[in-house]
ROLO-891599 format. One record per atom (N, C-alpha, C): x, y, z. Coordinates in steps of 0.2 Angstrom, whole numbers. Example, Ala and Ser with C-alpha at 12.3 -4.5 7.8 and 13.67 -1.06 7.14 Angstrom:
BEGIN
NODE      px      py      pz
NODE      66     -28      39
NODE      62     -22      39
NODE      66     -16      39
NODE      64     -11      35
NODE      68      -5      36
NODE      64       0      39
//
This chain:
BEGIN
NODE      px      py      pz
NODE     217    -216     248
NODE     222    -222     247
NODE     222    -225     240
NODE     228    -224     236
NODE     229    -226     230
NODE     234    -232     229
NODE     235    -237     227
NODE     238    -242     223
NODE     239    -242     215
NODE     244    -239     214
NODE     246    -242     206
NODE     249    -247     205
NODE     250    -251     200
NODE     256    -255     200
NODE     256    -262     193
NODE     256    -264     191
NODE     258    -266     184
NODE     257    -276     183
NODE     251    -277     179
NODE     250    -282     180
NODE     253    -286     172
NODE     252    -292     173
NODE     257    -297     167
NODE     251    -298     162
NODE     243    -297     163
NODE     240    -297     159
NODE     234    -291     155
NODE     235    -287     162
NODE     232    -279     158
NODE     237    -273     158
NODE     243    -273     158
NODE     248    -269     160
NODE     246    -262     167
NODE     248    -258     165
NODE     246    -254     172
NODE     239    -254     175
NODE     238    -256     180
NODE     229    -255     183
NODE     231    -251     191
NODE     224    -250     191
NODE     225    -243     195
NODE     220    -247     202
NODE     222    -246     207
NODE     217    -249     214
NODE     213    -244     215
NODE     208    -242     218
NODE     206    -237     224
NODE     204    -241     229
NODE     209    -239     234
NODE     206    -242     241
NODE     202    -239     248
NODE     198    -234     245
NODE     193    -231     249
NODE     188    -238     246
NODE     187    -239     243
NODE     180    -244     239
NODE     181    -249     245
NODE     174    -251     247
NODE     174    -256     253
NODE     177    -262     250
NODE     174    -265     247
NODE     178    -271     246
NODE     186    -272     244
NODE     188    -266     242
NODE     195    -265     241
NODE     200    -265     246
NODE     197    -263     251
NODE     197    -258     258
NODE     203    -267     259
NODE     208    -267     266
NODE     211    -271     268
NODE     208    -275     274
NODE     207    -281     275
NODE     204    -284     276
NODE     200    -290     274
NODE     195    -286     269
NODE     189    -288     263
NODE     189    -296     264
NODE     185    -300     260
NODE     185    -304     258
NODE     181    -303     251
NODE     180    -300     247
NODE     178    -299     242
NODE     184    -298     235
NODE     181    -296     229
NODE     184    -297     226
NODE     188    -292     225
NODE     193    -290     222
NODE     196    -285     223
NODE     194    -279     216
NODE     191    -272     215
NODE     191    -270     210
NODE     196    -264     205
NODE     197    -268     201
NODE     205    -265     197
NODE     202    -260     192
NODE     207    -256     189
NODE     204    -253     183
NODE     210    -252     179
NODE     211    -256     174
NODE     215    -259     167
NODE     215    -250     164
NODE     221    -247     165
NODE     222    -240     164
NODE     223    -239     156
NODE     224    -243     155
NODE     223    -244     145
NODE     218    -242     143
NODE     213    -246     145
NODE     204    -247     141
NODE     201    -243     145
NODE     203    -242     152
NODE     199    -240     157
NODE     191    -246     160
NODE     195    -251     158
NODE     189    -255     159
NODE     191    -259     168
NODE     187    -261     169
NODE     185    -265     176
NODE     185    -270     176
NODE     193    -271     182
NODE     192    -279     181
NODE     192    -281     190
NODE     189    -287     189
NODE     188    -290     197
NODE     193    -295     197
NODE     196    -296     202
NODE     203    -301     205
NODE     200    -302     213
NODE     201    -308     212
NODE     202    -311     218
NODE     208    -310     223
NODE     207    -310     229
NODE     212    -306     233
NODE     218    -311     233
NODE     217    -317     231
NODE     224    -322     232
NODE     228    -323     225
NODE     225    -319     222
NODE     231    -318     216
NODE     232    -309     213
NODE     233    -308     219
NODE     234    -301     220
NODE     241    -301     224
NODE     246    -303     219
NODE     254    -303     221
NODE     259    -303     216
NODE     263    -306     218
NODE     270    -304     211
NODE     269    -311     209
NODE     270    -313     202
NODE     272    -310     197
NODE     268    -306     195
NODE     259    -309     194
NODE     254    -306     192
NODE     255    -299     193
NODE     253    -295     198
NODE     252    -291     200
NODE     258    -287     204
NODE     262    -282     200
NODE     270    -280     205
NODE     268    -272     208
NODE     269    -271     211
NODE     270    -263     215
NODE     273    -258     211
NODE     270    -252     208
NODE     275    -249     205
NODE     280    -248     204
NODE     283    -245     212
NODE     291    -244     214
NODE     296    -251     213
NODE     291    -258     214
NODE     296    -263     213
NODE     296    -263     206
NODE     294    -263     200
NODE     292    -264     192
NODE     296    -262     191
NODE     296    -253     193
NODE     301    -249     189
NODE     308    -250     191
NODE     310    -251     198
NODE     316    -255     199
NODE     320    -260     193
NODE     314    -263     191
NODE     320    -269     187
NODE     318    -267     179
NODE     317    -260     179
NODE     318    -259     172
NODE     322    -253     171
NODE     325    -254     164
NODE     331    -250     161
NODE     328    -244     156
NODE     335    -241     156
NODE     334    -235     151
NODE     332    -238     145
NODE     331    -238     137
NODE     325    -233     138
NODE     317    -235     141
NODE     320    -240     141
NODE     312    -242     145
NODE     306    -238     150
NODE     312    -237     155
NODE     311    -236     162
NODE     308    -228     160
NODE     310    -224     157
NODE     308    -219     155
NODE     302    -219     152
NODE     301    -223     147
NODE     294    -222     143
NODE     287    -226     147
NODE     291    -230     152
NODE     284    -233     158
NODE     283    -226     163
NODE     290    -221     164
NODE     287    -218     170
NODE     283    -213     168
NODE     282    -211     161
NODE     279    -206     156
NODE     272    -209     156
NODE     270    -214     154
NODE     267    -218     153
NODE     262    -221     159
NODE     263    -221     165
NODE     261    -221     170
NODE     260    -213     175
NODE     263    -206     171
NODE     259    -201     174
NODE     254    -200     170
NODE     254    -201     165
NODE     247    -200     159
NODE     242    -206     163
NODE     243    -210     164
NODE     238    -213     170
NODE     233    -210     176
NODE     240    -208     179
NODE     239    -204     187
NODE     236    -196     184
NODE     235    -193     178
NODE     232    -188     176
NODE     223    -191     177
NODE     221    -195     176
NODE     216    -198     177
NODE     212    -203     184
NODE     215    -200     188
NODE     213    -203     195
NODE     206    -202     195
NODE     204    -197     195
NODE     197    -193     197
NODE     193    -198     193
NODE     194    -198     186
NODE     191    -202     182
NODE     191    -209     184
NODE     194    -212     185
NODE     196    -221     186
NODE     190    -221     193
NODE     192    -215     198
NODE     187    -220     204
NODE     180    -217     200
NODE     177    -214     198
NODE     172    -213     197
NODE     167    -217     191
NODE     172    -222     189
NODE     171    -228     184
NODE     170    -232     189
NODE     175    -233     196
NODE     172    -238     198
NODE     168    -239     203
NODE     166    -229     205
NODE     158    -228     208
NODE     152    -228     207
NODE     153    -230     200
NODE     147    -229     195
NODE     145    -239     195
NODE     151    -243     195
NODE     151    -249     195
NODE     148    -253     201
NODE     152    -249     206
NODE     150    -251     214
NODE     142    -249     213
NODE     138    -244     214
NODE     131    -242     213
NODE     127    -247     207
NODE     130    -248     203
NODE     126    -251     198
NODE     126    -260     199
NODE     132    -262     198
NODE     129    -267     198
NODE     134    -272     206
NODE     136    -269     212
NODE     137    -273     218
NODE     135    -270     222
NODE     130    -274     226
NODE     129    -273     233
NODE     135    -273     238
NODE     133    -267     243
NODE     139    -265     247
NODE     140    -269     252
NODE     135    -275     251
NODE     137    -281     257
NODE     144    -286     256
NODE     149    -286     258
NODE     153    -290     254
NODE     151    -297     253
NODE     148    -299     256
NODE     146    -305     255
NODE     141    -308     249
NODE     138    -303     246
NODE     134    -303     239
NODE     139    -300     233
NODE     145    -299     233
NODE     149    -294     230
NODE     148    -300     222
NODE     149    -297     217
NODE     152    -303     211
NODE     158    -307     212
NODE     157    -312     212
NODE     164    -316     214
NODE     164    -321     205
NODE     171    -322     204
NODE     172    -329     198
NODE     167    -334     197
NODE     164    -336     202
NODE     159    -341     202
NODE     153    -339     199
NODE     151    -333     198
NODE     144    -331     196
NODE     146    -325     189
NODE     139    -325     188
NODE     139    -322     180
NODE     143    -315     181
NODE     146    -313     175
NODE     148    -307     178
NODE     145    -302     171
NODE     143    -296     173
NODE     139    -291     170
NODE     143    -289     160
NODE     140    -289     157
NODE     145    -288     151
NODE     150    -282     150
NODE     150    -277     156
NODE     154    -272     155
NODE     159    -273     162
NODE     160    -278     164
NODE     164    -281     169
NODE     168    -290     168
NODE     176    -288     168
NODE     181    -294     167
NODE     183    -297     171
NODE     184    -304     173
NODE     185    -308     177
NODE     192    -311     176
NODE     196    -309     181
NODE     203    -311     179
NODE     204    -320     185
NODE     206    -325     180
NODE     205    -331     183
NODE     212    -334     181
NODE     217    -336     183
NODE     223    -335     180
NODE     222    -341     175
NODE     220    -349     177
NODE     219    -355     173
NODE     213    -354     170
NODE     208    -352     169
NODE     205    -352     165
NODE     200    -347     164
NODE     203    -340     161
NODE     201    -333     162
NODE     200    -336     153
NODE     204    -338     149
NODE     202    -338     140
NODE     193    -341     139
NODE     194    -347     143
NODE     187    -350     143
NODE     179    -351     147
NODE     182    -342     148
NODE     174    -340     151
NODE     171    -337     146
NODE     164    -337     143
NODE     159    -337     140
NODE     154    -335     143
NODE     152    -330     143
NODE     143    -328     146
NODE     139    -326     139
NODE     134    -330     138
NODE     129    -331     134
NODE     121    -328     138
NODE     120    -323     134
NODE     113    -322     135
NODE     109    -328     135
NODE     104    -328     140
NODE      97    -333     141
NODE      91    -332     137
NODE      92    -336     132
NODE      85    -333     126
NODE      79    -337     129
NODE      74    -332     130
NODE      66    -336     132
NODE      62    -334     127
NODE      60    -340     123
NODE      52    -339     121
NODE      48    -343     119
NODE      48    -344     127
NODE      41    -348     127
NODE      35    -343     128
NODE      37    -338     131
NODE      32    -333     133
NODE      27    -329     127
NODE      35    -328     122
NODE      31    -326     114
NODE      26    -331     112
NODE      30    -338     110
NODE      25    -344     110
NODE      18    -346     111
NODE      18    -343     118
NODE      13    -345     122
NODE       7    -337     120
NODE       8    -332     119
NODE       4    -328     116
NODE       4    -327     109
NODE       7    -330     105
NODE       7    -332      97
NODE      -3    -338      99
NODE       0    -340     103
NODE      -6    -348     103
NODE     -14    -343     105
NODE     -10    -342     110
NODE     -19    -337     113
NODE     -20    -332     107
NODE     -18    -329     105
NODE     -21    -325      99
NODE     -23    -329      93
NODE     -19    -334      90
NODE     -24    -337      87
NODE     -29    -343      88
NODE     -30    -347      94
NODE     -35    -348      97
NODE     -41    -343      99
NODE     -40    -336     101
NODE     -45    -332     101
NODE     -46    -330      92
NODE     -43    -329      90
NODE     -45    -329      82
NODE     -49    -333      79
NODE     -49    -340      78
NODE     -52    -346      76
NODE     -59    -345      80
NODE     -61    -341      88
NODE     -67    -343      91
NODE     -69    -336      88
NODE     -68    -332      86
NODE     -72    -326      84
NODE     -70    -325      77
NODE     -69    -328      73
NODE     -71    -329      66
NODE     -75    -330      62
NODE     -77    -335      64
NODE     -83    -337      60
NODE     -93    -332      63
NODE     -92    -333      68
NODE     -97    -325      69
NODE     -96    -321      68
NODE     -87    -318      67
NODE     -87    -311      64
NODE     -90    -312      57
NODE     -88    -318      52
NODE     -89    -321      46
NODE     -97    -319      43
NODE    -103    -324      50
NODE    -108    -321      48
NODE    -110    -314      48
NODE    -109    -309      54
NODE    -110    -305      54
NODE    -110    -299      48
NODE    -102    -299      45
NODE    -100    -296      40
NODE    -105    -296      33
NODE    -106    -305      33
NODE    -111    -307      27
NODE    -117    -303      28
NODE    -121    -303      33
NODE    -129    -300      33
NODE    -125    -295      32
NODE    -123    -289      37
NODE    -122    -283      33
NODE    -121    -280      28
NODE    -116    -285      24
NODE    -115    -283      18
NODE    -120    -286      12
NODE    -124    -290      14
NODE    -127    -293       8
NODE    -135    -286       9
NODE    -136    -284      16
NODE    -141    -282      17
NODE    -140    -274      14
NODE    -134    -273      13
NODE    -132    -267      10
NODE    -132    -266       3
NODE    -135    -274      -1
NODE    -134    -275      -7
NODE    -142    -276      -7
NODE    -145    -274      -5
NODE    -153    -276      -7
NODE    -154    -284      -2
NODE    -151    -287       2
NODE    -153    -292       6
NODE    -155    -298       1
NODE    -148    -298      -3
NODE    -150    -304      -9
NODE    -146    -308      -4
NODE    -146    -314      -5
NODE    -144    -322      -2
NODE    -144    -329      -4
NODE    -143    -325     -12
NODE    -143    -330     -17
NODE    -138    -335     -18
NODE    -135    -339     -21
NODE    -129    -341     -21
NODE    -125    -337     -25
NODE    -127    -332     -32
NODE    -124    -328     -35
NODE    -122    -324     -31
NODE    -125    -321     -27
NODE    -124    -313     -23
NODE    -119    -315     -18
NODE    -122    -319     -14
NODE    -117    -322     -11
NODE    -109    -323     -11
NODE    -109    -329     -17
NODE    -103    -331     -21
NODE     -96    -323     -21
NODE    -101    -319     -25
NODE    -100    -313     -27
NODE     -96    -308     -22
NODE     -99    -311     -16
NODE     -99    -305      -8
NODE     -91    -309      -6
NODE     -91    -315      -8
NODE     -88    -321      -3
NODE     -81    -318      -2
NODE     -76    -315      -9
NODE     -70    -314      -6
NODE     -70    -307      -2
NODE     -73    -301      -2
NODE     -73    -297       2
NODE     -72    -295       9
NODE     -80    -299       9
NODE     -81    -305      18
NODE     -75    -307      22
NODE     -74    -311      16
NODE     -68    -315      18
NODE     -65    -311      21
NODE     -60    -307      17
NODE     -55    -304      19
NODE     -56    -299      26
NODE     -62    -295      24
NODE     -63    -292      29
NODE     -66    -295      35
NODE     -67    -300      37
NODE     -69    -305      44
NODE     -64    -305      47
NODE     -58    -308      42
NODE     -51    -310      45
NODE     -50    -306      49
NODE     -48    -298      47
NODE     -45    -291      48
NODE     -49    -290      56
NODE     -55    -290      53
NODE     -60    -287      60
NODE     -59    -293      65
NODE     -59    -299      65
NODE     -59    -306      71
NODE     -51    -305      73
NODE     -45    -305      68
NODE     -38    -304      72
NODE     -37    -298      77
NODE     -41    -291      74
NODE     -42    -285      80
NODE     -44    -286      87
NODE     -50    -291      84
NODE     -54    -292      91
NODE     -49    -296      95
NODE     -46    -301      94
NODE     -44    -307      97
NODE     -38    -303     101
NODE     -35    -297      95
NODE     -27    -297      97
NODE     -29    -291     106
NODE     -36    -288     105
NODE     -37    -284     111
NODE     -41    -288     114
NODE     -44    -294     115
NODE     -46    -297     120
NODE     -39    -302     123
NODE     -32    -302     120
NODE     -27    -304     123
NODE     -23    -300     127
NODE     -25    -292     126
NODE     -22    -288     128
NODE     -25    -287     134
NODE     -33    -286     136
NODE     -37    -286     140
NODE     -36    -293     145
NODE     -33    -297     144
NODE     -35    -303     149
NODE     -28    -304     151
NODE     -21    -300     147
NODE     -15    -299     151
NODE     -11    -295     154
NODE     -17    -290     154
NODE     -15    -281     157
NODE     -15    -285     164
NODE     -11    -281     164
NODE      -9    -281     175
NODE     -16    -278     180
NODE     -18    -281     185
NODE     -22    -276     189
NODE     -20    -271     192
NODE     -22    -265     193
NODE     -20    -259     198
NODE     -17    -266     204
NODE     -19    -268     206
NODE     -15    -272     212
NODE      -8    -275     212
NODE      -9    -278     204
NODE      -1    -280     202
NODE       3    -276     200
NODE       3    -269     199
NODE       5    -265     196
NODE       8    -260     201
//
């Protein structure tokens, strides 16, 4: 069961009406497929009529020569792609709608980014923005350098005796002084190591959460 026929704001779109939702009865939304772009569009079934929406056979009726010829051309280059069009919207139905129609995507709710919602008053002023989180980055930026600040300064001494004791176990203020940026540097290196794997060990999943 196939429906072609000719809308005011995608030009020809194509029905399949094996698809449940599409099926006669429904209450869902209806799914179209905008034969231009081949994109998917969702219509409510209460503006699924004339003008919006007209019947093939009525469209072509009230158009003229040469028109009427470059739509019916125009429209078998269409119907050459039927196989392809349901399979764009089996691929759509599988991916993102539940076959309950009562969970189907309606106007009211977010619609997927490779899916168009046709609303006739206010289809230009629909906006779907991505939801940006980062508290969570935030929140593991702070635990790694809280755990950095607690293993620092023991990593600090640590490095200092091995390194001074590799120097003859001088612990003079010259030798010292002289050790100081080394230490330094390499404390840091070795404390952020530790810290960044004791953060990864305390947020690994358990075999049970996993």
């Amino acid at each position: 069961m196939e429906w072609w026929g000719h809308s005011t704001k995608h030009g020809w779109v194509f029905l399949d009406r094996t698809i449940k939702n599409n099926m006669p009865g429904g209450n869902g939304d209806l799914i179209f497929i905008c034969c231009n772009t081949s994109e998917i569009v969702l219509v409510n079934r209460s503006q699924w009529e004339a003008p919006m929406f007209v019947f093939e056979k009525r469209y072509m009726e009230n158009l003229e020569e040469p028109e009427l010829e470059v739509e019916k051309q125009l429209l078998s280059s269409y119907k050459v792609k039927t196989d392809h069009f349901k399979q764009l919207v089996n691929k759509h139905f599988e991916k993102n709608i539940c076959l309950d129609n009562k969970e189907i995507i309606s106007n009211n709710t977010d619609v997927p980014s490779n899916v168009a919602s046709y609303v006739s008053d206010s289809e230009d002023n629909i906006q779907v923005k991505p939801k940006k989180s980062t508290a969570s980055n935030d929140n593991n930026e702070s635990k790694v350098f809280g755990k950095w600040l607690l293993f620092f300064i023991p990593t600090f001494i640590v490095i200092l005796i091995i390194n001074q004791s590799a120097f003859g176990s001088c612990y003079s203020g010259y030798c010292i002084s002289a050790a100081l940026p080394r230490v330094l540097i390499i404390s840091i290196i070795v404390s952020f190591f530790v810290a960044m794997n004791s953060c990864l060990l305390y947020t690994s999943p358990s075999p049970r959460d996993s």
